[in-house]
C-alpha positions in Angstrom: 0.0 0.0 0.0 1.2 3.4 -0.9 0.4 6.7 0.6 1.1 10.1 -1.5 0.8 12.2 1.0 3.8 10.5 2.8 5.7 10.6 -0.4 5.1 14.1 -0.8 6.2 15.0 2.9 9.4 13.3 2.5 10.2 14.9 -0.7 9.4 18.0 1.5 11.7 17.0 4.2 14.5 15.8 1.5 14.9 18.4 -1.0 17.2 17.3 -3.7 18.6 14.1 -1.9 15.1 12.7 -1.7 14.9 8.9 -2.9 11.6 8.1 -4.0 9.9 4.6 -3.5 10.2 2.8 -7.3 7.5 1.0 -8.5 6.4 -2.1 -6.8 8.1 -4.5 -9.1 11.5 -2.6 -8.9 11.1 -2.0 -5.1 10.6 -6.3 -4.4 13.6 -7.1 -6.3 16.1 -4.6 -5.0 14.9 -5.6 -1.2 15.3 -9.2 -2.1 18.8 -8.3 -3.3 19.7 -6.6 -0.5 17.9 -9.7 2.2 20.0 -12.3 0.3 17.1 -14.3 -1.2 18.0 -13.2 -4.7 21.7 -14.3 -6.0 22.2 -16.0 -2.8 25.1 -17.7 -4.1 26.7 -14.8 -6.0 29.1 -12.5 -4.2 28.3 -8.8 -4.3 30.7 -6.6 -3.0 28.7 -3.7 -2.4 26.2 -6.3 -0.1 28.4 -8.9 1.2 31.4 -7.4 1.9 32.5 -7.4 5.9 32.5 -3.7 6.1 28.8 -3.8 5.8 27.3 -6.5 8.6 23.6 -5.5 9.5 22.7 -5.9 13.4 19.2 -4.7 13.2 16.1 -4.9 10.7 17.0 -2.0 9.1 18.4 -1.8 5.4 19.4 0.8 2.6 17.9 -0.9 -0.1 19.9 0.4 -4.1 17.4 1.4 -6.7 18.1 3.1 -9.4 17.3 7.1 -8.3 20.0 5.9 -5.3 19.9 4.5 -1.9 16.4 4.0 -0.1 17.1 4.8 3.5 15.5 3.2 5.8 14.0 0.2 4.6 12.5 -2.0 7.9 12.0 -5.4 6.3 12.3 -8.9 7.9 11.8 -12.7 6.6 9.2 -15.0 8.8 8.0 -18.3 7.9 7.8 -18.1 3.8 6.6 -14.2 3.9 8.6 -11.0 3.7 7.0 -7.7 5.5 8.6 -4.5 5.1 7.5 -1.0 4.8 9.5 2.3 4.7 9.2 4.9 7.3 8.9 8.4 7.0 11.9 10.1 8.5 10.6 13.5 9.5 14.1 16.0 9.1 17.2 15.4 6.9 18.6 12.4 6.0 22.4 13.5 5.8 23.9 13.3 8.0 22.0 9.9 8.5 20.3 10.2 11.8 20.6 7.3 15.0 17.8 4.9 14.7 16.6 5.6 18.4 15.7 9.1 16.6 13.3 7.9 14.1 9.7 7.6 15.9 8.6 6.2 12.2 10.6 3.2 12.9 9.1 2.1 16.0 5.4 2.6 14.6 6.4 0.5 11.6 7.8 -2.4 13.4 4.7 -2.4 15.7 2.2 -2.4 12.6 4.5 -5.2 10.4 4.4 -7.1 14.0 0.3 -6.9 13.9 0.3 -7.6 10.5 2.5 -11.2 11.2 0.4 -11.4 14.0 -3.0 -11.4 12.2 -1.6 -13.5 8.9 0.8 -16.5 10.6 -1.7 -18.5 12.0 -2.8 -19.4 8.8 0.2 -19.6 7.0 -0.1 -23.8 6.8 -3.6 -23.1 5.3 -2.9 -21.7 1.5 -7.1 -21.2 1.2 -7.1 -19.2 4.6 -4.1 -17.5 4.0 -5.1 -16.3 0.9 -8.5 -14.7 2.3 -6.7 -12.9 4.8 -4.4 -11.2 2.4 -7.4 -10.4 0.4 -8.8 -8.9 3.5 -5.8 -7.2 4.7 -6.0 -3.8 2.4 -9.4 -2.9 3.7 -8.0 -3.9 7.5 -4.9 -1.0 6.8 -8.0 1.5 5.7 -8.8 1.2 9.4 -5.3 0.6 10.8 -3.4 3.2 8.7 -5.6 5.4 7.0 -3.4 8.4 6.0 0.0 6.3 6.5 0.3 6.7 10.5 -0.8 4.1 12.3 -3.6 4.3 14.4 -4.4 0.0 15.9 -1.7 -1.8 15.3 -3.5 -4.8 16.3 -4.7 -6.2 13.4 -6.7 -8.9 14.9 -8.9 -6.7 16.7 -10.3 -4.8 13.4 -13.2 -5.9 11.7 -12.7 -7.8 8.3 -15.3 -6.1 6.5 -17.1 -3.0 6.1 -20.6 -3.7 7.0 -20.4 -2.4 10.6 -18.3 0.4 10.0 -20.5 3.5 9.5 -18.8 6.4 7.5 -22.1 8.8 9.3 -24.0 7.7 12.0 -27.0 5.8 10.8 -28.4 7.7 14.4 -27.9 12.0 14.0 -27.8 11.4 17.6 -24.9 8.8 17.8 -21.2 9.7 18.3 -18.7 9.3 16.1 -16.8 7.3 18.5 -19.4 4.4 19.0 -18.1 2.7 15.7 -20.7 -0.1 15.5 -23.8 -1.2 17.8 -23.5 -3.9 20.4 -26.6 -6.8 20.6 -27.3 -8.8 23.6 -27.5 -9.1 27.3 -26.2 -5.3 28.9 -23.4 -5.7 30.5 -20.5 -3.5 32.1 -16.6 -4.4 33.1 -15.0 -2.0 34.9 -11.1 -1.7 36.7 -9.5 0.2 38.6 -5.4 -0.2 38.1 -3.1 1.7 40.5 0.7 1.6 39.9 2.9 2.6 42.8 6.7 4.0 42.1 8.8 4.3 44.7 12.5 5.5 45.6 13.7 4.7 48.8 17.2 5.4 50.3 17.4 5.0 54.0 19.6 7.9 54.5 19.3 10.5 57.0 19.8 13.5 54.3 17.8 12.1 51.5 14.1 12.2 51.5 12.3 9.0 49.7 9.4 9.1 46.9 6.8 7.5 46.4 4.0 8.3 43.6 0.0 6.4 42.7 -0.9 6.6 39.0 -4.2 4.6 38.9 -6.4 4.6 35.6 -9.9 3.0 35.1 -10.8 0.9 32.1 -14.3 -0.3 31.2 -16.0 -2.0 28.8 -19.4 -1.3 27.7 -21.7 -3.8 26.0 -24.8 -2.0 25.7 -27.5 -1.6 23.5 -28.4 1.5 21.4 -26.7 4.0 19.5 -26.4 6.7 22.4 -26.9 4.8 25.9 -25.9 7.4 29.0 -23.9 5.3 31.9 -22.7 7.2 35.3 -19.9 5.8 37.2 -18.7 6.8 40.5 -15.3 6.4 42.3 -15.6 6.2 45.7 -13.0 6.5 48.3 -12.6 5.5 52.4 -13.3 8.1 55.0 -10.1 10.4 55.4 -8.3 8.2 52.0 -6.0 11.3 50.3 -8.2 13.2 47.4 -7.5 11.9 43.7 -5.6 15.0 42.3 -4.2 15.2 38.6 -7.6 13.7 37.2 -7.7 13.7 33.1 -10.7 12.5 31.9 -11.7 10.3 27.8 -13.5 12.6 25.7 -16.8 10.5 26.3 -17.6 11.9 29.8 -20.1 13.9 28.8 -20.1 16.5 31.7 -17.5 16.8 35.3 -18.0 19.1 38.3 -14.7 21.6 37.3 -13.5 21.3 41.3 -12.7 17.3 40.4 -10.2 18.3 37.5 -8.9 21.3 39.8 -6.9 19.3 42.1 -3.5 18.9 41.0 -0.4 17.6 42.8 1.7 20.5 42.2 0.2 22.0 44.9 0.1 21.5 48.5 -3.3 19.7 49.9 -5.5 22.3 51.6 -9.4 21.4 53.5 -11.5 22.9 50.3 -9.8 20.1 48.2 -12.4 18.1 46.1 -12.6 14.7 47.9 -15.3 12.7 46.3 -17.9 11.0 45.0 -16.7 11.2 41.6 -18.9 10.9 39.2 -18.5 10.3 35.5 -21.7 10.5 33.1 -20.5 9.2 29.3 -21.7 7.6 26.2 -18.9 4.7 25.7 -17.2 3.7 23.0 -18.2 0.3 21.4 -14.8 -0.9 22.6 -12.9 -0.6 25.8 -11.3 2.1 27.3 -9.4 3.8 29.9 -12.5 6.4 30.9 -9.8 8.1 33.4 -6.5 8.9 35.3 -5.6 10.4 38.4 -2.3 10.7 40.8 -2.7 10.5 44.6 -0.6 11.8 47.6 -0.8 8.5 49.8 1.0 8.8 53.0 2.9 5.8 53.5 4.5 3.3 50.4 3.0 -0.2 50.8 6.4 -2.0 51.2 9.3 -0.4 53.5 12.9 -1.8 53.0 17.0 -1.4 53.3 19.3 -3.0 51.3 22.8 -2.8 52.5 25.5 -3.7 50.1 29.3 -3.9 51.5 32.8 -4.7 49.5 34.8 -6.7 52.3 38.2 -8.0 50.1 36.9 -9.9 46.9 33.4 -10.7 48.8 30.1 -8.5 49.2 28.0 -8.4 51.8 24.0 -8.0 51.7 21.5 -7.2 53.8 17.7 -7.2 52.6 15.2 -6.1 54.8 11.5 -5.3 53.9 8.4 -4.6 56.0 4.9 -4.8 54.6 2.9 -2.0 56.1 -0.3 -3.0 58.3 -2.6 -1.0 56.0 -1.8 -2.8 52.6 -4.0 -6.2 52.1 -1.4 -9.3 52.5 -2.6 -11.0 49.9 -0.4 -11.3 46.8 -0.7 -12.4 43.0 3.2 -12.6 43.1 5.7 -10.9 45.3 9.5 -11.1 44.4 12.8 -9.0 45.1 15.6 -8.8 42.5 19.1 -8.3 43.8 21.3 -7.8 40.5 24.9 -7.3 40.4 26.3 -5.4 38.1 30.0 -4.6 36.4 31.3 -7.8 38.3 31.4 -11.5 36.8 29.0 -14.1 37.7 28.1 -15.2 41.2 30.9 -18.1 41.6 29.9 -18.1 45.7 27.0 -17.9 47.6 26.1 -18.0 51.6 22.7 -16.7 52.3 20.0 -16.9 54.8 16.2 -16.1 54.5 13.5 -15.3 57.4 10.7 -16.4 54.7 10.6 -17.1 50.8 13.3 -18.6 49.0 15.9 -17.8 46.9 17.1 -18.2 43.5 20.0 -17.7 40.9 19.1 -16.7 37.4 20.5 -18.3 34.4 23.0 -15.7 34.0 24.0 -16.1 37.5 24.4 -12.4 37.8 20.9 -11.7 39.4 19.7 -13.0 43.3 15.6 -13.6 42.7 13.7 -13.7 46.1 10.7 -15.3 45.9 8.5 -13.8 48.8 5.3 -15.8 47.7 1.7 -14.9 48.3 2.1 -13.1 52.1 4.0 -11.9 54.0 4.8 -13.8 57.7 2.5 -12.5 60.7 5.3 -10.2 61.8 4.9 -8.4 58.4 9.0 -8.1 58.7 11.5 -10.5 55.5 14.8 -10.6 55.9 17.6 -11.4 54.2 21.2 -11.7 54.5 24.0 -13.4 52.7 27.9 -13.3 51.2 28.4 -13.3 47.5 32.3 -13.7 45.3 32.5 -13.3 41.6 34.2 -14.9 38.7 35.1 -13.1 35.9 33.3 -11.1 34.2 32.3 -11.6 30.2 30.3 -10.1 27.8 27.6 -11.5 28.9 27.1 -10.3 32.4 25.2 -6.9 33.2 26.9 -3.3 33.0 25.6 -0.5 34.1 27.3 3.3 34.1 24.9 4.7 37.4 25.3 1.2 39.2 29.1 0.9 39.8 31.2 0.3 42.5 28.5 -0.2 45.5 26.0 2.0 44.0 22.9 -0.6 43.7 19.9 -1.4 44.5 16.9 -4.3 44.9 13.8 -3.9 43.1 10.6 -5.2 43.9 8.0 -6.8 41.9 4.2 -7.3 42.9 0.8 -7.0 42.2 -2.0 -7.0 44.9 -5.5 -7.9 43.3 -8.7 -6.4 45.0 -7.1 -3.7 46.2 -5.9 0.0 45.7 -3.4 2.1 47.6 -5.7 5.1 47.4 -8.6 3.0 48.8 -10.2 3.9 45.4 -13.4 1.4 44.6 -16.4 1.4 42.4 -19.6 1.1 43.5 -21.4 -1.9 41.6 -25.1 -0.2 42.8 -23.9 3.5 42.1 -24.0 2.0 38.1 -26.3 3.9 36.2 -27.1 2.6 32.8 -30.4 3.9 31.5 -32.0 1.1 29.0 -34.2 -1.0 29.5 -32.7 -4.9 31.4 -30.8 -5.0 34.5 -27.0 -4.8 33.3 -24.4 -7.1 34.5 -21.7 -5.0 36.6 -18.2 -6.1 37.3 -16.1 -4.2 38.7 -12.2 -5.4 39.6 -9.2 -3.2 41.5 -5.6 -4.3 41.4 -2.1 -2.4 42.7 1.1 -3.2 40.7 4.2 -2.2 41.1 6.5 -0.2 38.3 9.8 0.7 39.0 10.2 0.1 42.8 13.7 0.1 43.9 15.6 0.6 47.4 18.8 1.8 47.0 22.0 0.6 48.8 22.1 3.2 52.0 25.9 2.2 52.4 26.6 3.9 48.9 25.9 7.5 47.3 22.2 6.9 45.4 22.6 8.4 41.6 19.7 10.8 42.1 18.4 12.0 45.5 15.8 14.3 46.5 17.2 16.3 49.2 14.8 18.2 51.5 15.0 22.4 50.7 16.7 24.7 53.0 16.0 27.9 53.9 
């Protein structure tokens, strides 16, 4: 598929070195030059020489108006898929591939595309119905040439329930197509907790609460109204930072007023929180909000210490009374970095167990499902090294005893913020009684202590006067 208005903004961005696409005859058989599936067995100096080894999916493809640059092509199971980003600014000097956001939206639309057609690539009929399929699929996907769903599977093969206008003047553009059946509404609530601690007398630790809450309305009719509310404890911290999906059809202005950047004061807006919308025919994340919770769910110290060609640890971490001790999955990871793998190891663990990756340069503890009654895991132990390879970790902020241990969990049926959904305070005006579900889970995402025996790479430090 080819889109003009692409081609026309990279001539734009080009000038005179622009390469333009060749036609799609000319444009196959230079890529499968330049993948080695066409003269396999000939040696081309301009492609095979050792000067030119390609480490990524990325290729400058010759044609004859010059070189194409860049080219994201790779070879699965009998089929080729490639396309060619648009490179917004110059291409000489050539820029770093990190730069080019093009690349990253391509790779994630080919991956859809090999996700939707390799199941049936035993299945010539099937396959060949798919690929039929698949140019009114990138109408939807890519319409314009930037990718808007790259899952490919999720799009409807056809057009019949895709409206250009609303059959309804009163439905919005947004509800796609029309759901049939039985009402019924899926909603959670998903907080994730970041945390920085240091255990150090000078630096102050961090914690921060994103939640967001996604639901999924099947529900008859081309406009139906539903009102949520989120609901907190008595005396739970406000939800501050709230930003709201274009749905919600109205919001009292003091919910979206309270922001974190400024300190909490007794007219802040504290609840119910109530969100009328028309929802879109698929799901969505109908909100997010920050919180200023007081404590962090999990309190630790690591303590890392260089005693002659041995280290020291100490892990200690204490589950605070107010979080539910009830885990999906609760682990610490204690990686070592700059040093060789673990050749020794001494250890001993109040609860849990403990394991030695593959690599032997990462300590897993596995805390389990809950903590003991005390709350309180410890662990202590003496590690030595072997030498260090290619293979083993490096860091440039993690050197010398500059590390840390970071934790990995996820809490279901619960919040930090104390933030639930009331299945009764559901409104959904049509006719049945709906089916409500309503879930809450608390994950962690990037939780780390730091080693309080050695500097942390970036501290918060408390402002003096």
């Amino acid at each position: 598929r080819r889109y003009p208005t692409v081609e026309l903004r990279a001539e734009t961005f080009n000038g005179s070195t622009h390469v333009p696409v060749p036609s799609d005859g000319a444009f196959l058989k230079a890529l499968l030059f330049e993948l080695r599936l066409l003269d396999e067995h000939v040696f081309v100096e301009q492609r095979d020489t050792c000067t030119r080894i390609n480490h990524s999916s990325v290729y400058s493809v010759s044609t004859a108006a010059g070189e194409l640059w860049p080219v994201l092509a790779f070879h699965k199971s009998g089929l080729i898929y490639a396309c060619v980003p648009l490179v917004e600014g110059t291409l000489e000097p050539r820029p770093a591939l990190l730069s080019v956001s093009g690349l990253s939206q391509g790779l994630a639309l080919l991956l859809g595309i090999m996700d939707y057609v390799s199941p049936s690539r035993k299945n010539e009929a099937e396959m060949n119905a798919k690929l039929g399929q698949l140019r009114n699929l990138l109408i939807q996907a890519c319409p314009l040439g930037t990718p808007l769903n790259t899952n490919i599977r999720s799009l409807n093969s056809s057009f019949e329930d895709i409206q250009e206008m609303p059959a309804d003047k009163d439905q919005p553009a947004w509800r796609s197509s029309t759901y049939k059946g039985k009402p019924q509404v899926n909603v959670c609530i998903t907080e994730k907790v970041k945390c920085m601690q240091y255990d150090q007398r000078d630096v102050v630790d961090t914690w921060q609460v994103y939640g967001a809450v996604n639901c999924k309305c099947d529900i008859e009719g081309s406009a139906p109204n539903v009102t949520l509310s989120l609901n907190l404890p008595t005396n739970a911290p406000p939800l501050q930072d709230i930003v709201v999906h274009h749905c919600v059809t109205s919001v009292d202005p003091a919910m979206l007023m309270s922001t974190s950047a400024e300190p909490l004061h007794d007219a802040v807006y504290n609840g119910p929180y109530k969100f009328p919308f028309i929802p879109p025919s698929d799901s969505f994340n109908l909100c997010y909000y920050t919180s200023q919770v007081p404590v962090p769910p999990i309190l630790g110290c690591y303590q890392l210490v260089e005693e002659g060609s041995q280290i020291k640890i100490t892990v200690n971490l204490k589950l605070h009374e107010s979080i539910k001790n009830s885990f999906e999955y609760c682990e610490a990871r204690i990686p070592f970095f700059n040093r060789g793998p673990i050749a020794q190891l001494e250890y001993k663990v109040s609860y849990g167990q403990l394991d030695l990756s593959r690599e032997k340069s990462l300590l897993v503890w596995v805390i389990g499902q809950k903590f003991p009654k005390s709350l309180e895991v410890s662990l202590t132990g003496t590690v030595s090294f072997g030498t260090a390879g290619k293979e083993h970790p490096t860091d440039y902020v993690c050197t010398g005893n500059t590390a840390y241990v970071k934790l990995y969990f996820r809490i279901p049926d619960f919040t930090l913020t104390g933030c639930y959904v009331d299945q009764h305070s559901v409104q959904i005006f049509v006719p049945g009684k709906p089916k409500i579900t309503a879930s809450r889970e608390l994950i962690s995402s990037d939780y780390y202590i730091w080693n309080s025996k050695a500097p942390a790479p970036m501290v918060y430090k408390p402002l003096l006067d």
